[in-house]
N, C-alpha and C positions, 0 to 999 in steps of 0.2 A: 566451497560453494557458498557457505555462506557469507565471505566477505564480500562475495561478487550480489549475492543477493539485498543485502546492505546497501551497501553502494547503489547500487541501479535501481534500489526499491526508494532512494533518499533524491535520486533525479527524479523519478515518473513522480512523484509526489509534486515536490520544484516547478515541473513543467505542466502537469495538466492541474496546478492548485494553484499556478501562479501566483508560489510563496516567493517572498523576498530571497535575494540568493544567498547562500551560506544558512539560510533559517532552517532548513534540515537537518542541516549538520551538527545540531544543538540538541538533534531528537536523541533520546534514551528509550531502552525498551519497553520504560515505563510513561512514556510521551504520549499523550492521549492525542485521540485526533477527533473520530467522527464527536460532534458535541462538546468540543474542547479547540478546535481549528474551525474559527468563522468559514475558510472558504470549502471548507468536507461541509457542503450540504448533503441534501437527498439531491439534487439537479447533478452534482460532480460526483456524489457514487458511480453511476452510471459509465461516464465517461473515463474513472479508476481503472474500476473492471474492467473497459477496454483496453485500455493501454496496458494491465498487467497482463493481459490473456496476449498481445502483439506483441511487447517487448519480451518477455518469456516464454511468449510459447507453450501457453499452458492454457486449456477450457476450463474453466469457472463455471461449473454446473450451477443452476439458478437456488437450488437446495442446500449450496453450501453458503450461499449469501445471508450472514445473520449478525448481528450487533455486535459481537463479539471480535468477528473479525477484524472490522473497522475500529474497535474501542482505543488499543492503544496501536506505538509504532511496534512495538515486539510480536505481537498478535499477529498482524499485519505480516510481518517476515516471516513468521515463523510459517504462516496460512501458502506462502508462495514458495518455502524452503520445502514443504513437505509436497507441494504440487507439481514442484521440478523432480524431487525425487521420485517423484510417483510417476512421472512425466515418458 
């Protein structure tokens, strides 16, 4: 599961950050994003969260949303790895 979440977590990025293509592909788990990637503002949080909760299939309770999550790309996988599992 989690190559599948890899992968699909490096498109939703791609598509709703309209980052260059192949520029995910680059990401490490140590890849920082929110405050480290111009286009992760506070305006494209928003829009993340949606796309991760429709393309996974998973609710993103508003109390799980904290800085931490967004900080790097590993974070990030790991925060949707344990959401599907819990899913």
């Amino acid at each position: 599961m989690t190559d599948d979440t890899d992968l699909r977590l490096r498109g939703i990025l791609t598509d709703v950050l309209g980052l260059k293509q192949g520029q995910a592909d680059s990401f490490t788990d140590d890849s920082g994003l929110f405050g480290e990637l111009p286009e992760l503002d506070s305006m494209a949080v928003a829009g993340l969260l949606t796309e991760l909760e429709d393309r996974f299939d998973i609710i993103i309770e508003d109390d799980e949303i904290d800085g931490e999550m967004l900080e790097t790309f590993g974070a990030l996988k790991a925060f949707v790895a344990d959401k599907r599992q819990a899913g």
